[in-house]
C-alpha positions in Angstrom: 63.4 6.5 -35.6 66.8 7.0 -36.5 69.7 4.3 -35.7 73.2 5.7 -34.9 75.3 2.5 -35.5 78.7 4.1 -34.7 77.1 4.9 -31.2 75.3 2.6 -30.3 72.0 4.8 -30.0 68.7 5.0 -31.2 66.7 8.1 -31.7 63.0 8.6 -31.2 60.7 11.2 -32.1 57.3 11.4 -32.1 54.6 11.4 -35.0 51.5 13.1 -35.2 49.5 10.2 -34.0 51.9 9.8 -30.6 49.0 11.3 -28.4 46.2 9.1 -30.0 44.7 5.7 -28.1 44.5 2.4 -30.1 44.0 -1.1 -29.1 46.2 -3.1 -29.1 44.4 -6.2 -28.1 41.0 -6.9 -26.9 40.9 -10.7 -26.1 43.3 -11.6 -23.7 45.3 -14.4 -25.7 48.9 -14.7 -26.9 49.2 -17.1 -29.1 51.9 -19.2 -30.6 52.0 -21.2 -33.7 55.2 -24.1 -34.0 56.9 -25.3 -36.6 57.4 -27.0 -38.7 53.9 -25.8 -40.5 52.9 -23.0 -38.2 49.5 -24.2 -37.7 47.1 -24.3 -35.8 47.9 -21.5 -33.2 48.2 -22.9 -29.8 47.2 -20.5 -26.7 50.4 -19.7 -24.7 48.8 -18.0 -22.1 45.6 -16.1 -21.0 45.0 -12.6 -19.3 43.5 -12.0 -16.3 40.0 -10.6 -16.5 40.4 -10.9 -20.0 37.2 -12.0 -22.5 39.2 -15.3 -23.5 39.6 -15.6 -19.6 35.7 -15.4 -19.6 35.4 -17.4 -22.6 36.8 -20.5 -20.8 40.0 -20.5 -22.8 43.4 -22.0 -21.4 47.0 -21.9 -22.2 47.6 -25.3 -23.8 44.6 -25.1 -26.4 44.6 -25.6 -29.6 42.6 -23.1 -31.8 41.2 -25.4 -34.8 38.7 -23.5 -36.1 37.6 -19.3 -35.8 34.6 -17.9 -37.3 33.8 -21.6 -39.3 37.4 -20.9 -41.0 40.1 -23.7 -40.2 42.9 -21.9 -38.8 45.4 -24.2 -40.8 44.9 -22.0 -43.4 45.2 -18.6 -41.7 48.7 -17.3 -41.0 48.7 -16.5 -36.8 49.0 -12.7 -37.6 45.4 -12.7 -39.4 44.8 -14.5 -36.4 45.4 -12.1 -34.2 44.0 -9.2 -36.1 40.6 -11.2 -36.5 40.4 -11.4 -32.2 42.7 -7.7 -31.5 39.4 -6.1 -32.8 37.0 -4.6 -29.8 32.8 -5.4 -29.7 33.1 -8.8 -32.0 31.9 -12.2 -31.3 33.8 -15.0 -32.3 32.9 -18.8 -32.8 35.9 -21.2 -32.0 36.6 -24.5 -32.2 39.2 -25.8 -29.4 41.2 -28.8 -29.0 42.0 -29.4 -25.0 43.4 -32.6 -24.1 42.5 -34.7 -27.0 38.4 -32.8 -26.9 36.8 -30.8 -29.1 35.2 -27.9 -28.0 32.9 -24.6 -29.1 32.9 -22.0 -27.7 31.9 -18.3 -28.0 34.6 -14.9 -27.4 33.2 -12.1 -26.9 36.0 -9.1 -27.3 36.0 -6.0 -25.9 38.5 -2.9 -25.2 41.1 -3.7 -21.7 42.2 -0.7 -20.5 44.5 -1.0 -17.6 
């Protein structure tokens, strides 16, 4: 990537791993965490199809826990890298409407 100010142009080329596949995401959730402490993450919205979808997770929800780990103390990224992973299975802890609930997510690859 090179940046050509003067112009206004940016230049791409790509690297040896331009023709490989990688996922990106395999649960379906973006996420969001607020200030002022960033925590916990709250569910902005939910793919279609998606294994959160079929987890039973909905924007508005608040993730409390993942895994037994209180997400207070994980930044969002980790987060996201814990859930982006294909063929895991994740235990959360949900706050929906002043409820807790457990549930299970199952991830797995999305291709379009």
């Amino acid at each position: 990537m090179t940046f050509d100010y003067s112009r206004k142009v940016i230049h791409l080329e790509p690297n040896s791993f331009f023709n490989e596949a990688f996922v990106y995401d395999a649960s379906g959730l973006r996420l969001r965490a607020a200030s002022p402490s960033f925590s916990p993450p709250t569910v902005a919205g939910v793919r279609e199809a998606s294994p959160a979808q079929a987890a039973g997770i909905v924007r508005g929800d608040v993730i409390l826990k993942l895994n037994g780990r209180d997400t207070a103390y994980l930044s969002l990224e980790t987060i996201r890298e814990m859930v982006g992973a294909p063929a895991q299975s994740h235990q959360l802890t949900l706050l929906r409407d002043g409820k807790v609930i457990e549930g299970v997510l199952k991830t797995r690859e999305m291709l379009p």
